[in-house]
Backbone as CSV, one residue per row, in Angstrom:
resi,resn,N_x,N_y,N_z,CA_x,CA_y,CA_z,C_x,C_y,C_z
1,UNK,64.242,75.089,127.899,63.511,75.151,126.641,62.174,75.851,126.870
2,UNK,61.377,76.977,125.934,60.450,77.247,125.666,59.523,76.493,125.891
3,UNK,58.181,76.798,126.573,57.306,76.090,125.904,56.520,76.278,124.318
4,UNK,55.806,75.429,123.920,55.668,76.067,122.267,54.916,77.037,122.427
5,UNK,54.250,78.189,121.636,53.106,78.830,121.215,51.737,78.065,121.316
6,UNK,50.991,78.520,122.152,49.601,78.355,121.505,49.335,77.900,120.594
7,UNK,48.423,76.784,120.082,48.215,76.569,118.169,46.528,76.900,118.677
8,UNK,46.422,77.921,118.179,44.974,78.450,117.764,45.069,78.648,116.694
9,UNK,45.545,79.191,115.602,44.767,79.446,114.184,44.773,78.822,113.684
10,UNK,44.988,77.220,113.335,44.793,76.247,112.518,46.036,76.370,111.122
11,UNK,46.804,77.051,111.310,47.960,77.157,110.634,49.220,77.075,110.962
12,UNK,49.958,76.083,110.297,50.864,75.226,111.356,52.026,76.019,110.410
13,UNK,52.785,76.814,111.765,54.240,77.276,111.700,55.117,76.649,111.602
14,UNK,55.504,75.949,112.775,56.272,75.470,113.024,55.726,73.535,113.637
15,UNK,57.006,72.736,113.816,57.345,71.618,113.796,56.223,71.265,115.073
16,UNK,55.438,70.304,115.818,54.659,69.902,117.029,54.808,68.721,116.861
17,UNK,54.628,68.366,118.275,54.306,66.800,118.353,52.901,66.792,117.534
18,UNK,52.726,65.984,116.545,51.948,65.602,115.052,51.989,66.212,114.508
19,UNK,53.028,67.162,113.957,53.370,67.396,112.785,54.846,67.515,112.593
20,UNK,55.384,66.835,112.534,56.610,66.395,112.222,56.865,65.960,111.038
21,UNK,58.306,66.468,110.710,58.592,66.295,109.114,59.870,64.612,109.265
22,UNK,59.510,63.760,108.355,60.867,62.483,108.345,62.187,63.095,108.812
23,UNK,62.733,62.046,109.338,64.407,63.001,109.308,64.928,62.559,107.593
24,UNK,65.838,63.722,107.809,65.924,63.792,106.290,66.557,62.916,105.589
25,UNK,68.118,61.984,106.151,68.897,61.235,106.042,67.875,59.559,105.740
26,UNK,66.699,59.372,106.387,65.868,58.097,105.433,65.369,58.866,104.248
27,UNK,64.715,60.147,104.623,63.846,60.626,103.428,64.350,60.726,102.172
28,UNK,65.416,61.325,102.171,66.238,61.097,101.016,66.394,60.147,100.202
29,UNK,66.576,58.957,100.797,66.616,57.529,100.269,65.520,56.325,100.127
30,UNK,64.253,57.067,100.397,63.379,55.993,100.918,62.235,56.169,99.061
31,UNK,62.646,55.208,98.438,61.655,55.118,97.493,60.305,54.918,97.755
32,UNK,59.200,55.676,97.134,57.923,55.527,97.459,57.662,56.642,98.289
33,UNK,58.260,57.125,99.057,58.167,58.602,100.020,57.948,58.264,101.186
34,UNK,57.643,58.793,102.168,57.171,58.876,103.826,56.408,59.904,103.710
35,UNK,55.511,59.597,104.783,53.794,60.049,105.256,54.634,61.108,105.836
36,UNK,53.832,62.271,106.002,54.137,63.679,106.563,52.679,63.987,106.811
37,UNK,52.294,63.942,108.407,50.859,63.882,109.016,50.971,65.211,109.803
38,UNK,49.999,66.171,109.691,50.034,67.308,110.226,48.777,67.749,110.894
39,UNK,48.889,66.726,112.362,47.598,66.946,113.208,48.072,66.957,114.596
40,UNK,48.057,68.137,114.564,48.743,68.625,115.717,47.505,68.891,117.038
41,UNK,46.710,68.533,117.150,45.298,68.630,117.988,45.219,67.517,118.671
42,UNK,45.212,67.108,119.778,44.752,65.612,120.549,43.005,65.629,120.105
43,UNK,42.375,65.287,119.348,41.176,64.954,119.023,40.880,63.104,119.305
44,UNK,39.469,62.925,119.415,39.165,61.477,119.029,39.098,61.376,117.478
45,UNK,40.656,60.269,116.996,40.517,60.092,115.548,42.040,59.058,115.529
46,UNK,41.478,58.161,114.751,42.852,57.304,114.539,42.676,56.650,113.191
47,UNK,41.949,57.113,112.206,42.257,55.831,111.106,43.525,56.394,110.446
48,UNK,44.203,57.168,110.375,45.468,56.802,109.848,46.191,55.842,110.638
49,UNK,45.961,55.582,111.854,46.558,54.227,112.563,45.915,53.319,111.594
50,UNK,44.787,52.671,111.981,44.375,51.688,111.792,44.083,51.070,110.385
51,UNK,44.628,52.295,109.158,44.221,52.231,107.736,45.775,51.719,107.560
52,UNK,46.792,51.592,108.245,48.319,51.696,107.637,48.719,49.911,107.881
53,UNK,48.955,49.747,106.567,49.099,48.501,106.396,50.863,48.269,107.066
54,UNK,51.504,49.199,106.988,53.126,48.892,107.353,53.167,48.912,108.771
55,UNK,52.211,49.514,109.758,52.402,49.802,111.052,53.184,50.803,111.091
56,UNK,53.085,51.570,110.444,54.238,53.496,110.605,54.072,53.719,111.119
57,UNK,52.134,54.136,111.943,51.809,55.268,112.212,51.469,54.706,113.790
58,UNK,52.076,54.879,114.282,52.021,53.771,115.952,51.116,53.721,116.458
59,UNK,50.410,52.807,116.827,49.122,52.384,117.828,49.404,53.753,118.734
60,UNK,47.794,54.303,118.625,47.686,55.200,120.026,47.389,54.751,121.497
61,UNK,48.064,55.322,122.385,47.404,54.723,123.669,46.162,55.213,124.429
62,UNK,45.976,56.646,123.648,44.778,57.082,123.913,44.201,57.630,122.654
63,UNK,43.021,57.722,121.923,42.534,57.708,120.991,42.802,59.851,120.662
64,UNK,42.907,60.308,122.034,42.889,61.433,121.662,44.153,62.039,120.724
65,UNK,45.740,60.817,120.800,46.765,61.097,121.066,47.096,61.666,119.205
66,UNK,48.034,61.969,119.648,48.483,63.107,118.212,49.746,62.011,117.432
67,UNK,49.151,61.551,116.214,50.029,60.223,115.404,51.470,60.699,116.138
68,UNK,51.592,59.806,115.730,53.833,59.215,115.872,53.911,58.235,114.468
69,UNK,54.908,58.356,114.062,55.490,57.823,112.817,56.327,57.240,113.182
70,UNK,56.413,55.786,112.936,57.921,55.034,113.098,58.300,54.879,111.227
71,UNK,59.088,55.793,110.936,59.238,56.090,109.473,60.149,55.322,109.392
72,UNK,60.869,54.292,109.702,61.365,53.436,108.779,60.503,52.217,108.278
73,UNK,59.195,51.998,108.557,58.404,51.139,108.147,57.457,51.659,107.089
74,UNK,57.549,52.692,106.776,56.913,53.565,106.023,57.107,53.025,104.809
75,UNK,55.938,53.160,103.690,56.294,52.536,102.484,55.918,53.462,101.307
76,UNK,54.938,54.156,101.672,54.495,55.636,100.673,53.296,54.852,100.431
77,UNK,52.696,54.272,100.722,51.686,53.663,99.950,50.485,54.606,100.029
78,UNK,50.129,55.251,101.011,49.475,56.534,101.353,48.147,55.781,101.499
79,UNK,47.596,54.847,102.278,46.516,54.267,102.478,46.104,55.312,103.385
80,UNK,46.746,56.139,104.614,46.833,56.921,105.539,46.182,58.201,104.944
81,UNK,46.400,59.181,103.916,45.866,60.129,103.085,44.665,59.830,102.681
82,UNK,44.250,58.246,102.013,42.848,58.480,101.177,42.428,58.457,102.650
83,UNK,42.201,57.773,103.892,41.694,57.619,104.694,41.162,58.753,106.031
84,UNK,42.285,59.190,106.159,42.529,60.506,107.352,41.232,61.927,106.494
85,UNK,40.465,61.932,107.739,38.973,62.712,107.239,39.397,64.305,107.574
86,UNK,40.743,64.457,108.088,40.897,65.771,108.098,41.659,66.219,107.302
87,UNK,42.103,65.627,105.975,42.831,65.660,105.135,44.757,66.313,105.248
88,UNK,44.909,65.715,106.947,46.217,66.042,107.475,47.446,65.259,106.924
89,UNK,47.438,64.198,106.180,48.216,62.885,106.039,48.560,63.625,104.518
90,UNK,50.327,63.536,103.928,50.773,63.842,102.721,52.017,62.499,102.817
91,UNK,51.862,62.096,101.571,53.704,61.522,101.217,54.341,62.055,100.320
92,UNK,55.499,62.310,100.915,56.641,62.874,99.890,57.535,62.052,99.134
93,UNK,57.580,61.941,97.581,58.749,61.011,97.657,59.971,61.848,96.805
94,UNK,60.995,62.258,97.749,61.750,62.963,96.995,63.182,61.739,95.998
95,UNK,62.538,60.803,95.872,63.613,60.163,94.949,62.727,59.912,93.740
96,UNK,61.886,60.923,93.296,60.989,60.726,92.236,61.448,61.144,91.148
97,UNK,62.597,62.262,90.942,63.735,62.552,89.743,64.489,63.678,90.455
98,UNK,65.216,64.252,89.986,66.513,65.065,90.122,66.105,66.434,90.682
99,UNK,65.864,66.497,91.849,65.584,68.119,91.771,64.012,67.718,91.393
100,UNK,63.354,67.284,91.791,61.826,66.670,91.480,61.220,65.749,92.182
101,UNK,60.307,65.978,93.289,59.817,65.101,94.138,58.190,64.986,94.012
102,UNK,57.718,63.875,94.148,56.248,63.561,93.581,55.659,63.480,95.790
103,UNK,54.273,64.127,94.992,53.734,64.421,96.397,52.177,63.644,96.179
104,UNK,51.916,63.429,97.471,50.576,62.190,97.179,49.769,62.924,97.863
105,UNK,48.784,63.790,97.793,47.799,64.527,98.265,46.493,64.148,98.009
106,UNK,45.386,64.628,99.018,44.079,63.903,98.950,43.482,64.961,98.542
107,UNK,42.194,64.609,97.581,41.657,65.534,96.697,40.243,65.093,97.153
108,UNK,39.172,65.777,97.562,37.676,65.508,97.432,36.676,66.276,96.385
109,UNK,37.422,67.171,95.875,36.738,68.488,94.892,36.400,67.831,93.704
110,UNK,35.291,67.978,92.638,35.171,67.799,91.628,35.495,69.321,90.655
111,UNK,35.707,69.242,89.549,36.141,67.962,89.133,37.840,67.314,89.377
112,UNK,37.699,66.128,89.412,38.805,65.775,89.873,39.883,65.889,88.633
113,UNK,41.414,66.121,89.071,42.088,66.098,88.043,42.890,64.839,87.523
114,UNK,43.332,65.133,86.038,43.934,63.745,85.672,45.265,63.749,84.877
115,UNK,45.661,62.557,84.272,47.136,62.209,84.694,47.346,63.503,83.230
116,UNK,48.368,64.044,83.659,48.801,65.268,82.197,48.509,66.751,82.762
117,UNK,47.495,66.703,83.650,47.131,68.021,83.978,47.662,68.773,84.910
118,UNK,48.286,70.760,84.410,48.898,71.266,85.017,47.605,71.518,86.400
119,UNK,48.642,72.146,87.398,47.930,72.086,88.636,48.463,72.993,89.405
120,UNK,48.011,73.965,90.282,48.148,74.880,90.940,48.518,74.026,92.563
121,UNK,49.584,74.037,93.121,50.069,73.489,94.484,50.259,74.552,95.275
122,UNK,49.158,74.170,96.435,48.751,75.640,97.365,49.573,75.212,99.109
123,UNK,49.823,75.857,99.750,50.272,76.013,100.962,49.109,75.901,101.842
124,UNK,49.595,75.822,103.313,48.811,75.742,104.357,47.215,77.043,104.565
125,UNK,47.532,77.917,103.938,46.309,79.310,104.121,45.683,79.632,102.713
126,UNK,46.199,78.366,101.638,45.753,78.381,100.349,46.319,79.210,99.072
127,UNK,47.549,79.509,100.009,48.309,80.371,98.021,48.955,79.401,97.441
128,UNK,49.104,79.964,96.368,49.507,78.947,95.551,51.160,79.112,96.041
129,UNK,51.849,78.076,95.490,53.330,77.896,96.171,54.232,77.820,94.988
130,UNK,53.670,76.866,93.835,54.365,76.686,92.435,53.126,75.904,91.807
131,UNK,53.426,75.432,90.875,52.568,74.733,89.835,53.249,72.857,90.027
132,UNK,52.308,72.440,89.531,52.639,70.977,89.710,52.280,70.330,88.393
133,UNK,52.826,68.778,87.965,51.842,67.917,87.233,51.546,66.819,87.908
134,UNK,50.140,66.735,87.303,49.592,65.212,87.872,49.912,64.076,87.304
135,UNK,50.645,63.268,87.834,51.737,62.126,87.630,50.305,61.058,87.738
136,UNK,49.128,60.740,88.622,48.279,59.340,88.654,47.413,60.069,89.642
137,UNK,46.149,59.410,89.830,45.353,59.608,90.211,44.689,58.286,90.941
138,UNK,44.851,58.374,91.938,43.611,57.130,92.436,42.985,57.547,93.468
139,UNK,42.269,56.345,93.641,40.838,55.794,94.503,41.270,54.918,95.655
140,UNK,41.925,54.892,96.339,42.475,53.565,96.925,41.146,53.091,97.843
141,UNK,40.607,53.762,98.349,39.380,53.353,99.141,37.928,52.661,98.578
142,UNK,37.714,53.497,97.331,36.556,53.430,96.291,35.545,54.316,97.234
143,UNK,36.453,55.528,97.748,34.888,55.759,98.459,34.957,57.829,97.638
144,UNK,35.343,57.776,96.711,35.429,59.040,96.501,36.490,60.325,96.713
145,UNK,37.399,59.613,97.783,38.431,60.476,98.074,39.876,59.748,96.873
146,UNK,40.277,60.854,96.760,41.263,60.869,95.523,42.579,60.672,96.332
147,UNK,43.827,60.424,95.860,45.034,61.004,96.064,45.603,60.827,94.839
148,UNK,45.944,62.546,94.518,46.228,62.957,93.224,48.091,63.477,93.693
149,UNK,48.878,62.150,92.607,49.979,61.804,92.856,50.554,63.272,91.997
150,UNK,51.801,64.332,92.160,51.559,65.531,92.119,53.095,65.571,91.849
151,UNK,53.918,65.734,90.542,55.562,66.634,90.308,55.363,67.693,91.041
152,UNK,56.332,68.116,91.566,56.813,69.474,91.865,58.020,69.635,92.543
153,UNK,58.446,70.773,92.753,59.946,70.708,93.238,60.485,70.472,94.222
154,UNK,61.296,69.824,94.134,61.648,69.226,95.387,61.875,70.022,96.651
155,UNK,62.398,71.073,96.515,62.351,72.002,97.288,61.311,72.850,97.942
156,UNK,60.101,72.337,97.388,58.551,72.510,97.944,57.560,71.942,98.745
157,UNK,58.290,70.869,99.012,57.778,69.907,99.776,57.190,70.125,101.017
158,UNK,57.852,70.804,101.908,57.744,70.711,103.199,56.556,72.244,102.756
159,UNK,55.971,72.837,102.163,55.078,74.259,101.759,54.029,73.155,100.795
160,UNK,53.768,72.654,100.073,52.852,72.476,99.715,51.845,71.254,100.014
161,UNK,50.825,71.722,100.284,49.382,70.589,100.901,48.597,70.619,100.649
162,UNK,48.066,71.001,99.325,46.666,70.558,98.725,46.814,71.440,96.728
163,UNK,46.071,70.916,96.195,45.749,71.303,94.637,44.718,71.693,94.755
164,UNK,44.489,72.751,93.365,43.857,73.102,92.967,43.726,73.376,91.369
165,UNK,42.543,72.616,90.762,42.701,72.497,89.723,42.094,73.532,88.605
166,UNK,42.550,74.160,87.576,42.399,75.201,87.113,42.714,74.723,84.914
């Protein structure tokens, strides 16, 4: 086997240890969605550990270490998103309707958007990917960071990671 590429540009190609997508066979079936964490850097940082009320996101053994997901404990609750300061943490829940999967993304921008409003859903280098609606909006922290609960197609999932509101 290869070793991987270099990750210098901060734009994630392909699959790394911390950024890994659910296997698809729970994802499919898992109401509420699974966390999709895309921090592929050994840095000092763990509150998506320590913010996750289900225990998903596995105790690190070294603080530098790059999350692990035990995704069958996963619940979508996305405590992991309002929390995670590099805004790497998404849940997908593709049993949200037919060909329609709701995405839980963290928002810090004012103004913030709200439930009805169309929405521009951008990719990793910031284009837009498709359009979305905003399904709910919360605060789970009360500290200002949003996760703005997001329609879009199901087939977009694994491409889109942040809004922009217009």
């Amino acid at each position: 086997m290869n070793a991987p590429a270099v990750f210098e540009s901060g734009v994630l190609t392909e699959e790394r240890p911390g950024a890994v997508k659910p296997p698809i066979d729970l994802w499919k079936g898992k109401k509420g969605g699974l966390v999709i964490v895309e921090c592929p850097q050994r840095i000092p940082c763990n509150p998506c550990n320590t913010s996750c009320p289900a225990g998903a996101i596995v105790e690190f053994k070294d603080i530098n270490d790059v999350p692990a997901i035990d995704y069958p404990k996963c619940t979508g609750c996305a405590m992991c998103v309002a929390r995670c300061p590099g805004l790497a943490c998404f849940v997908a829940d593709l049993t949200f309707g037919d060909g329609v999967a709701l995405m839980k993304l963290p928002y810090e921008m004012l103004p913030a958007p709200a439930k009805g409003d169309r929405v521009k859903c951008l990719g990793r280098t910031g284009e837009t990917v498709c359009d979305g609606t905003v399904e709910n909006v919360t605060e789970p922290l009360k500290d200002r960071t949003k996760v703005v609960h997001v329609s879009i197609a199901a087939d977009k999932v694994n491409d889109v990671r942040a809004i922009r509101v217009v």
